[in-house]
C-alpha positions, 0 to 999 in steps of 0.5 A: 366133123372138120377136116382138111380135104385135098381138092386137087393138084392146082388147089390147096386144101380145105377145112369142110364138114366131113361125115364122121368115120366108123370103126370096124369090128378091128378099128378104133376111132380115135381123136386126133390130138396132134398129127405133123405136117410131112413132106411127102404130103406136100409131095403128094398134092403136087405129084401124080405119081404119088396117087393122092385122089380129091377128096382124100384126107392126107395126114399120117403122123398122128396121135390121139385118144382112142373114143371107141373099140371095135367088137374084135379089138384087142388091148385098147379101150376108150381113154387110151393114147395111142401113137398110130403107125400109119403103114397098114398090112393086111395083117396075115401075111408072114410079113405083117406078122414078123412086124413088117406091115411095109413089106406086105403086098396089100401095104397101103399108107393111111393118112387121115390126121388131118381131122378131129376124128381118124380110124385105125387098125388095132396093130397100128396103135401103141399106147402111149406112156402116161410120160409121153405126150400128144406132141411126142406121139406125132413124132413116133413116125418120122423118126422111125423112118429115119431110125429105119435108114440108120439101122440098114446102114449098119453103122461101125463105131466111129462111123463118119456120117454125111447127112444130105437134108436139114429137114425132119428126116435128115435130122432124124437120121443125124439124132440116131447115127450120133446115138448108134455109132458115128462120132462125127455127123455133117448135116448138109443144106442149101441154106443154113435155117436149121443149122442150129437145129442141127448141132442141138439134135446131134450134128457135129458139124454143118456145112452149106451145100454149094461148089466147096462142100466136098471139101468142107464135109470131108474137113469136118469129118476128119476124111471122106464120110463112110456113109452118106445119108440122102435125105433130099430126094431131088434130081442131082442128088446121088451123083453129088452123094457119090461124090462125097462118100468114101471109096468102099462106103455106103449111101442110103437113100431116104429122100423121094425123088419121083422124077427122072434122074441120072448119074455116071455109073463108073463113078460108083462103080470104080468106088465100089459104092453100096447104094441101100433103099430105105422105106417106112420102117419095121414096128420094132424100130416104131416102137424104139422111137417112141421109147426114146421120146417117152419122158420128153427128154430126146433132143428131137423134140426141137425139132417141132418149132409150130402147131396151128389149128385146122383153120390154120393149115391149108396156109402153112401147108402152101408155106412150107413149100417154100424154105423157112424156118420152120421144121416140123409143124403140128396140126391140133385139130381141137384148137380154134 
């Protein structure tokens, strides 16, 4: 099969022929129809400390039709769509079985989406609804993190929300805090390519981040926000988020940051601010994410501006390290 290969730090990837992968007994192989171009994967084949290996194939937040069961699986059969949860348990542990495979000791995050061909476990997969589409199912993860970053902060009704990050994330974050509780959200970014973006998915407000936007966010919130969502993951960025939250508020880190970073203490403390880690996401949270898509009517969905074939990735993936225009781009492996 055609796959894209990560082949080192200092290299882009490769389309190359790749022997097929084999289900076990509790996989399915699946087709991948679509899988969404991430941050994190940009992330890892620049970053050591995320522990991409050359030769891996990247690509976690994929579709696709299920071609082969395994002899132990259950509740799936060839010809079903599924979504693929790419955060893998070892599926025993009262983790695993209370639905958080992302709290399990042996938690490894499975890529392989960017390929014609994936495997997966069978807790992993959830069917997708015959109104649902391959593009929608791409889109399950991503805004299941942020649903998952939502939810810990525990929004009050009438929340003032702060989004730091206009990419998928921050504007996942912005789509389900207008929809569980905040009346008012600004979404923050140092250009204002996704302003539009923004305000159709649920922002009520933009504003560009330079030297006023303390300011400017506090004007478009009618006050200090309560919560402030960070969704960067840049040094620099919570000292700034402590800046803008109100006195008693919480700020929930999405972003990942794997370099040293720093800020006062006594600035957080003297406003006694919460500061909640947020990671992956539960499979209830997966699997509210996909209801909401179901039927293609979440606003979300503008969040997909591109789709390019493999031959065309290891280019737009070199391109989205820079800011465009783009947001999320999907991969159809099939295409070309």
């Amino acid at each position: 099969m055609k796959a894209a290969v990560f082949r080192g730090f200092d290299a882009p990837l490769a389309v190359e022929e790749v022997p097929e992968p084999r289900p076990v007994e509790d996989e399915v192989l699946i087709r991948v129809a679509r899988c969404g171009i991430c941050g994190s994967d940009l992330h890892m084949t620049r970053e050591p400390a995320m522990g991409a290996r050359a030769g891996a194939i990247l690509g976690h937040e994929f579709a696709g039709e299920v071609l082969e069961a395994g002899r132990a699986v259950h509740g799936l059969k060839p010809g079903d769509r599924v979504a693929v949860a790419p955060v893998r348990g070892c599926g025993r542990c009262p983790f695993c079985l209370a639905g958080e495979p992302a709290r399990c000791e042996r938690m490894m995050l499975q890529g392989g989406g960017y390929a014609q061909l994936a495997v997966a476990k069978d807790r992993q997969c959830l069917r997708l609804p015959g109104t649902t589409s391959d593009e929608d199912g791409a889109l399950v993860e991503p805004l299941a993190v942020a649903l998952h970053g939502v939810m810990l902060a525990g929004l009050s009704p009438g929340a003032r929300v702060m989004v730091m990050g206009a990419g998928p994330i921050g504007l996942g974050v912005a789509y389900w805090a207008r929809r569980l509780g905040a009346t008012r959200v600004a979404v923050t970014d140092l250009t204002t390519l996704q302003a539009e973006l923004a305000l159709t998915i649920g922002a009520t407000a933009f504003v560009k981040a330079d030297e006023d936007a303390v300011r400017r966010v506090s004007d478009a919130l009618g006050g200090a926000p309560d919560v402030v969502f960070e969704c960067v993951g840049r040094p620099g960025i919570l000292a700034l988020a402590i800046e803008h939250v109100r006195s008693r508020g919480s700020i929930v880190m999405l972003g990942l940051c794997t370099s040293l970073d720093s800020f006062v203490p006594f600035r957080a403390v003297s406003k006694e601010v919460r500061i909640i880690m947020s990671a992956f996401f539960n499979m209830g949270e997966y699997g509210a994410a996909l209801d909401m898509l179901d039927g293609g009517r979440a606003a979300a969905k503008a969040m997909v501006t591109d789709t390019v074939s493999l031959a065309e990735l290891p280019p737009t993936f070199e391109a989205l390290r820079q800011r465009t225009s783009q947001c999320k781009v999907m991969v159809r492996p099939d295409r070309g």
